[in-house]
C-alpha positions, 0 to 999 in steps of 0.5 A: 938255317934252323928247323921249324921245329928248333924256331917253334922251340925257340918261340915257345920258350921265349914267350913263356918266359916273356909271358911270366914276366908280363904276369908278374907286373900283372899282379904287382898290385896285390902285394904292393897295395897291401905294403901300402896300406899295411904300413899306414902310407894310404887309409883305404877301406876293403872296398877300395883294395879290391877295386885297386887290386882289380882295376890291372886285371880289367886293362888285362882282360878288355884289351885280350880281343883286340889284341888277340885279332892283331895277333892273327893278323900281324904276328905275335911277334911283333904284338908281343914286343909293342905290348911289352914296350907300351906296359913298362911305359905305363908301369913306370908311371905308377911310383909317381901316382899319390891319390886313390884316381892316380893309382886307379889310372895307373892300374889300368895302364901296366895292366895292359901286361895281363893281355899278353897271354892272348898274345902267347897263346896265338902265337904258340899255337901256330908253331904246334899241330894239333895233337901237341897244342895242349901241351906246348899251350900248357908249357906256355901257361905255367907262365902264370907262375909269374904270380908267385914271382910277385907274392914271393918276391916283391916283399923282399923287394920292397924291405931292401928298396925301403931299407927295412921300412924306414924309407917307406917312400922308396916304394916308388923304387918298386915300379921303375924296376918291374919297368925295366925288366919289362923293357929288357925282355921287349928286346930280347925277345925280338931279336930272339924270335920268329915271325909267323901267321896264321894261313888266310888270316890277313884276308879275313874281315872284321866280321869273319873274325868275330863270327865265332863269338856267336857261338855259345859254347865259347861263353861256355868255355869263358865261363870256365875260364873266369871260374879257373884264371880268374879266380887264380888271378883274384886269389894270387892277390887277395890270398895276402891281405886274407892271410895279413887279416885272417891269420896276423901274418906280415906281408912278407910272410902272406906272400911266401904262403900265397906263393903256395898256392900260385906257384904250383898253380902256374908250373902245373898248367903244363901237367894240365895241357899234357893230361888234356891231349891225353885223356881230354878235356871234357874228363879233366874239367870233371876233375878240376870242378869237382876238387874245387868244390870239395876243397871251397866247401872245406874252407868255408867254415871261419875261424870262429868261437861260439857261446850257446844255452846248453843243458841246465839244473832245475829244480826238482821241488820247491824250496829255499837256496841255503848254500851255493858253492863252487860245484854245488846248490843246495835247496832245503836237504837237496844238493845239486852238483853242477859243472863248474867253468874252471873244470871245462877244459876251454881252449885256453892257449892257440893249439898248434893243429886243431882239425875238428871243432872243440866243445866245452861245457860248464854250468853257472848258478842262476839263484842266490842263497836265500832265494826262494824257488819253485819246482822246475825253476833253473838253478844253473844254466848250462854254456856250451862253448864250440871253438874252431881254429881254423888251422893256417896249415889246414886251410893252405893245404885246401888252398894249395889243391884248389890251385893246383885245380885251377892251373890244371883247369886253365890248360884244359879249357884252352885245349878246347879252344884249338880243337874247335876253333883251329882257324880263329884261336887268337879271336876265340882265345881272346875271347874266353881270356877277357871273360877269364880276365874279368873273372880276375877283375870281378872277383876281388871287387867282390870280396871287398864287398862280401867282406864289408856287408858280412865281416866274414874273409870266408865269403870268398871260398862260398863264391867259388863253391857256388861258381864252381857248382854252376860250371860243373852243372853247365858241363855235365849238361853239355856233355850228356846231350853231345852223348845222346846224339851221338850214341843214344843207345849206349846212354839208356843202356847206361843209365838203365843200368845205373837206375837198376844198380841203385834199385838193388842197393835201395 
């Protein structure tokens, strides 16, 4: 006979694993879309990516509460184990889809994968007590690693099954394996797994369960959420058409640099869980949105040339052009110098790291021997010539912290969840991850749309840092009224002494 400590580790490390499966075949999407499109199988606009991207993501996030209240009532495991069954089904369909609707169709079927983190998350938490649930919940989510998973390793896939593509058909290959694994681990992890439900949860009503959602402060919690997993969700996937686009990359290699950032994004959600029991999650959500908005603001700036007026010659008398060279213009006995472009130092070859902007600046002559002038005319106009590179190393590193946030960011806000809502995590986790799901569903459609109307890829990192800004507001709001209830006179003194302090500075 096991000890229930052995069965919740037993459980806990099955459903991660089964979790990063489900998460793989999730996002199959992204890099599969992208293949397709790269190698001219299908002619689909931005738009179109982002909602065939996306569409996975919504079957993902509108099936969480329902199947997080099944979860409550039935057990995971045997929840888990239909919900694995039924997406390898549907995923195996998807190497028979050909048209835009067919793939739609199939999307919204697999992306029934994405549901089983409300599974996991109500399952793993009943096995922990509560001063434990943020870290076995953040061991749990580092399934999302899943993602990389998929960035890294269906590229790879892809080139063998189509024989370095020159059996661009064998796509369909891609599918039928992702169902099979998916099959596999359904069986393994009944045979290997425990049941076990919630006190008191299969005498509750439908309306018991669902009193919770009225409550604002679990909209407060989706709304981190859809900033922190969808966002992931989306950037899991969009990073590899950006990287395709933005930098010239082949898929293959836009997955291994999107793996940078999903990767450590899913592996250190356990960090985040552990540093939530530790310092709580209110502090590490203060962290996690203020990095995201530092790191969006950086990578805003596109990659970009840009030719404006500078400072240009004029005339400082009247008079006749009798000789224009390549450095000079002279009127009548004045000779005027003037910076010619091949003296300018353009950035005539792409620079391997270029962190700060470049000037160059050079003057061409307005006039032409001959030509009669008048005091204060323009002789040669001035250029101004500002490159940015945009550094593809520069901007991973800011995409790398932004998902390192993000991952830390998803465990602290389920480590909210147990702590409020002990009795109701799988209706209230359900919850907060449809929110969070359509996050991932949104987002990419979204892009697609930013993209089309503005022909700016950046437009993505303008969105999170606007996201972020109103998450961070709505927090800090939150937590100075819990504050002033609760010590009133320690947040005068507080801010007494922070108005004086300011004071004396000014």
């Amino acid at each position: 006979m096991r000890s229930l400590q052995t069965k919740a580790n037993i459980v806990l490390t099955m459903s991660t694993i089964a979790f990063t499966i489900c998460f793989a075949v999730w996002m199959m999407n992204g890099v599969l879309i992208t293949y397709l499109v790269d190698n001219g199988l299908y002619n689909w606009d931005k738009a179109q990516i982002g909602w065939l991207i996306g569409v996975p993501v919504l079957t993902g996030a509108i099936v969480r509460l329902p199947v997080g209240i099944l979860t409550d009532k039935y057990g995971g495991r045997i929840v888990f184990t239909i919900l694995m069954i039924v997406a390898s089904v549907a995923t195996y369909f998807m190497s028979s889809a050909n048209s835009f609707s067919e793939f739609i169709i199939a999307g919204l079927g697999f992306g029934i994968s994405g549901a089983s983190f409300a599974v996991g998350i109500a399952y793993t938490s009943v096995w922990f007590p509560k001063e434990k649930q943020g870290t076995a919940l953040g061991i749990f989510g580092a399934g999302n690693a899943g993602a990389a998973i998929t960035s890294m390793g269906a590229p790879v896939l892809l080139k063998y099954l189509t024989n370095s593509g020159t059996d661009l058909d064998a796509w369909r290959l891609m599918p039928k394996v992702y169902a099979l694994i998916l099959l596999m681990m359904a069986i393994i992890f009944y045979i290997t797994t425990y049941t076990k439900v919630v006190k008191g949860s299969a005498t509750k009503t439908l309306s018991q369960r669902l009193a919770p959602l009225k409550e604002i402060r679990v909209w407060r919690f989706g709304l981190y959420y859809f900033l922190v997993f969808g966002g992931f969700v989306a950037l899991a996937q969009w990073l590899i058409p950006y990287y395709v686009n933005v930098y010239t990359m082949s898929v293959a290699m836009a997955g291994m640099m999107a793996a940078i950032f999903s990767l450590p994004s899913g592996v250190i959600r356990a960090v985040g869980g552990w540093m939530s029991d530790k310092y709580g999650a209110r502090l590490v959500m203060y962290v996690v949105l203020g990095s995201i908005i530092f790191s969006a603001a950086l990578v805003i700036i596109p990659r970009m040339e840009i030719q404006s007026p500078g400072e240009g010659i004029m005339a400082k008398k009247p008079g006749v052009v009798t000789t224009v060279t390549d450095s000079t213009i002279t009127v009548d006995d004045m000779v005027y110098t003037f910076k010619n472009k091949s003296k300018a130092n353009l950035v005539d070859a792409e620079p391997n790291i270029l962190v700060f902007p470049k000037n160059s600046f050079w003057q061409e002559p307005t006039v032409e021997v001959g030509e009669i002038v008048s005091k204060k005319q323009l002789l040669a106009r001035g250029i101004t010539h500002i490159f940015f590179q945009a550094n593809v190393w520069i901007f991973t590193f800011f995409v790398f912290i932004i998902g390192i946030m993000m991952g830390i960011g998803k465990a602290a806000v389920y480590k909210f969840i147990p702590e409020y809502f002990p009795d109701d995590v799988g209706v209230v986790g359900g919850i907060v991850g449809v929110v969070g799901g359509l996050g991932g569903f949104i987002s990419p459609v979204i892009f697609g749309y930013l993209l089309k109307v503005t022909g700016l890829w950046t437009t993505t990192w303008m969105f999170f840092f606007v996201l972020s800004v109103v998450c961070l507001i709505w927090l800090h709001i939150v937590a100075r009224k819990m504050m002033k209830s609760r010590a009133p006179e320690l947040l005068a003194d507080l801010e007494e002494k922070i108005a004086s302090k300011s004071v004396n500075i000014l």
